[in-house]
C-alpha positions as CSV (number, residue, x, y, z in Angstrom):
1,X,-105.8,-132.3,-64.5
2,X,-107.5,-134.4,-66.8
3,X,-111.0,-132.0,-67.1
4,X,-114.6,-132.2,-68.8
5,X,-118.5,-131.7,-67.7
6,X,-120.2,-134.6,-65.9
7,X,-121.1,-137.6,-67.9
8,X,-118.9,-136.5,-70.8
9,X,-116.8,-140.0,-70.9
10,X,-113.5,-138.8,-68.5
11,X,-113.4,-142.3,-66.8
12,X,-114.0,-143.6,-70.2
13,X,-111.0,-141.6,-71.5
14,X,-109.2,-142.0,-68.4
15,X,-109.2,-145.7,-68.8
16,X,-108.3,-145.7,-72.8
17,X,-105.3,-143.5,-71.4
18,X,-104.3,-146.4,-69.4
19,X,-103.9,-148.8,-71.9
20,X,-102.3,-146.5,-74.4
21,X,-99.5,-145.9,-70.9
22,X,-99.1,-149.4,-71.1
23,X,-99.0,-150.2,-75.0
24,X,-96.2,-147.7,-74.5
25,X,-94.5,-149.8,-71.4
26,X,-95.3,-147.2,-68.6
27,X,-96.7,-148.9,-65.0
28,X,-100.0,-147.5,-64.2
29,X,-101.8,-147.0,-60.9
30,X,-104.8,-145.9,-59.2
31,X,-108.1,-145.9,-59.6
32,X,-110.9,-145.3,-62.2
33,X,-114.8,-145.1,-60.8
34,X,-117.0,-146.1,-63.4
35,X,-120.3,-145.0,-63.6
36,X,-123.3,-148.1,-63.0
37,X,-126.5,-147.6,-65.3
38,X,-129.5,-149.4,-65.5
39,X,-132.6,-148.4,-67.7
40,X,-130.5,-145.0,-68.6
41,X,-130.3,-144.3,-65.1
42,X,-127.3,-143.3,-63.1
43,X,-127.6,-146.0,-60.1
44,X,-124.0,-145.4,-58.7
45,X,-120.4,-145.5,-59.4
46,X,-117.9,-149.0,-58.5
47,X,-114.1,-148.1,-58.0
48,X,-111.5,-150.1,-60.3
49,X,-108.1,-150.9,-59.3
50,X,-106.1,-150.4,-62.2
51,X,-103.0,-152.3,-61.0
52,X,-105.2,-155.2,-60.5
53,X,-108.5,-155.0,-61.9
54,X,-110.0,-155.7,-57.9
55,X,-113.3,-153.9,-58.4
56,X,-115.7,-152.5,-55.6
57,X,-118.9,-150.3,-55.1
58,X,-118.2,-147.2,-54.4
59,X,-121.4,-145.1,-54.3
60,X,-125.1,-146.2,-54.8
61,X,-128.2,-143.8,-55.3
62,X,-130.2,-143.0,-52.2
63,X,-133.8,-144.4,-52.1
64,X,-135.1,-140.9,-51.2
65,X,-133.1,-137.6,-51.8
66,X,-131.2,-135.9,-48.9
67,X,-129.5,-132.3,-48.2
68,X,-126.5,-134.9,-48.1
69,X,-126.2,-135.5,-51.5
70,X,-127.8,-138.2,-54.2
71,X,-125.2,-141.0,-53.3
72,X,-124.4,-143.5,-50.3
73,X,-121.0,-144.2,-50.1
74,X,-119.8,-147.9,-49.5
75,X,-117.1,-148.9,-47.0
76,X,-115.4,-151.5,-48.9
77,X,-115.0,-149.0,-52.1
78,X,-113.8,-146.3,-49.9
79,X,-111.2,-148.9,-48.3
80,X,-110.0,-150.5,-51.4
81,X,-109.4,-146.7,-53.4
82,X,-107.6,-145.4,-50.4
83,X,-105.0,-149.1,-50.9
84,X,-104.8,-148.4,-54.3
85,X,-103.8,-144.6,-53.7
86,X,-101.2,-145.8,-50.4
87,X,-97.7,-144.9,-51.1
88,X,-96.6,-148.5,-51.2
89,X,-99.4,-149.6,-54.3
90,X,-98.1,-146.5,-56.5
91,X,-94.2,-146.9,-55.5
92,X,-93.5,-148.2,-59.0
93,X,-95.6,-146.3,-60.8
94,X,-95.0,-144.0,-64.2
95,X,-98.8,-142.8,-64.0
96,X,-101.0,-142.5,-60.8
97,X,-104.7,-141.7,-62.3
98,X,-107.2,-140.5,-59.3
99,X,-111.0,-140.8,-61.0
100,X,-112.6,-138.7,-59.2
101,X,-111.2,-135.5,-57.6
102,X,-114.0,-133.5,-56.3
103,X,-116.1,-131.8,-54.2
104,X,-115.6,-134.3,-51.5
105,X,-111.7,-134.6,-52.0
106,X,-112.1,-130.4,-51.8
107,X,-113.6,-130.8,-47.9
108,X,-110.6,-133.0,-47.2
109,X,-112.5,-136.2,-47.9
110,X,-112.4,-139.2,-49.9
111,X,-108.8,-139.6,-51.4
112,X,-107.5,-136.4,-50.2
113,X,-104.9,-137.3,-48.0
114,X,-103.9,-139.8,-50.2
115,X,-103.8,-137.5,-53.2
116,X,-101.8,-134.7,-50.9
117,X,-99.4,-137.2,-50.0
118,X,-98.8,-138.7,-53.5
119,X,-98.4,-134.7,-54.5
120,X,-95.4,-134.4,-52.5
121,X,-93.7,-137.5,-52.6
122,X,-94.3,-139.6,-55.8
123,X,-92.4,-139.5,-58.7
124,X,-94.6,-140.8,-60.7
125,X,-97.5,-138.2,-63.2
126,X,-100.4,-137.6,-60.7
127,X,-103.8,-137.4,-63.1
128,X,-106.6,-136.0,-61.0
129,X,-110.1,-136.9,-63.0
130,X,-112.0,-133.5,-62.4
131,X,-114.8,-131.7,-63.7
132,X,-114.1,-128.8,-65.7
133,X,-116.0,-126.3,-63.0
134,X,-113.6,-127.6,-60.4
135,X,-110.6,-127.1,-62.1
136,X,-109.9,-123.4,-61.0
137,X,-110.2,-124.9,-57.6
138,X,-107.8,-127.6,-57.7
139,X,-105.3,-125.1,-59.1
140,X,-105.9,-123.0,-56.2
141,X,-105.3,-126.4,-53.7
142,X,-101.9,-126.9,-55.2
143,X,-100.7,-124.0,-56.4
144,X,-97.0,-125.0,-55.5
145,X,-97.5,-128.3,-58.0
146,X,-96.5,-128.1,-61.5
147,X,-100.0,-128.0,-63.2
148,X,-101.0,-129.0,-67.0
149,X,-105.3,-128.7,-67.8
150,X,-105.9,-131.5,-70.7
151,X,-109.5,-132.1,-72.0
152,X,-110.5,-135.7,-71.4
153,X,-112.5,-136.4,-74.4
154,X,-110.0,-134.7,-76.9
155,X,-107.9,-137.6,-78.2
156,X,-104.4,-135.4,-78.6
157,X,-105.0,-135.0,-74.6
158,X,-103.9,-139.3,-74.4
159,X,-101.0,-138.2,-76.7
160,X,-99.9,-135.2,-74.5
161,X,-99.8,-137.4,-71.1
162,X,-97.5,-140.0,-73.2
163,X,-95.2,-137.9,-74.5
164,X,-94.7,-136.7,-70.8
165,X,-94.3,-139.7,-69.7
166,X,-91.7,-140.3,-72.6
167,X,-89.9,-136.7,-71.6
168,X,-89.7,-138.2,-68.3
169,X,-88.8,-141.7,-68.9
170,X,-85.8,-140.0,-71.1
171,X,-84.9,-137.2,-68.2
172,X,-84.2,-140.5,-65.3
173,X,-82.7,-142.7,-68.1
174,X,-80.2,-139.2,-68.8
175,X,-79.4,-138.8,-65.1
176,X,-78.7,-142.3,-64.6
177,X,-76.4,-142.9,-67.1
């Protein structure tokens, strides 16, 4: 779980992450959503393919305020993040980041099933993007999965996936040889 307080930079992190995976000659997949502002104002959120840099809205600020929830969410965005989460896009991947889990994901929406599916049969590092109040939750989802809490924003967290990426990498190489 890769865990800090709305608007604290995770995505940000999240993607510097990705590049350091790849510096390091790891394959990365999935998804980042980074945040839109205009004028200081958060207008919505786009989702980025990270295998491919395709980019889509995701979410866009309601006009007027609803018991819903702030946001409108956006077919296409929806469509392209649940591709980029499908076991066949993340088959070759060292590193599957999901930016965001959260409360939908929790009521079995948004890239839940993708994410529960990815949980059981990849073997690649599932990072779920969380915020920090969630993460007692998640835990509780998937208590039978292997678990590690990292801060997003501290820079020893990007350190501490690599190096279990590297543990990893070295494990396969080991069993293969």
């Amino acid at each position: 779980m890769w865990t800090g307080p709305k608007h604290c930079g995770k995505t940000t992190s999240a993607k510097k992450l990705a590049q350091a995976a790849r510096t390091e000659g790891f394959n990365v997949a999935g998804l980042l959503a980074p945040s839109l502002y205009r004028n200081s104002k958060l207008l919505g959120f786009d989702v980025l393919d990270l295998q491919n840099q395709t980019r889509a809205p995701l979410a866009r600020r309601k006009i007027s305020q609803s018991k819903a929830g702030p946001f409108n969410f956006i077919a296409d965005g929806i469509k392209l993040g649940n591709a980029v989460l499908s076991a066949e896009a993340t088959k070759s991947a060292d590193l599957i980041i999901v930016d965001e889990f959260g409360p939908i994901e929790l009521n079995n929406g948004g890239w839940r099933r993708n994410v529960d599916s990815l949980l059981i049969s990849s073997n690649a590092v599932v990072l779920l993007v969380i915020r920090r109040e969630l993460s007692d939750t998640v835990r509780q989802l998937y208590t039978d999965v292997p678990c590690q809490e990292l801060a997003a924003t501290e820079k020893n967290s990007i350190d501490e996936v690599i190096a279990i990426l590297k543990n990893r990498r070295h494990h396969f190489e080991e069993e293969n040889v």
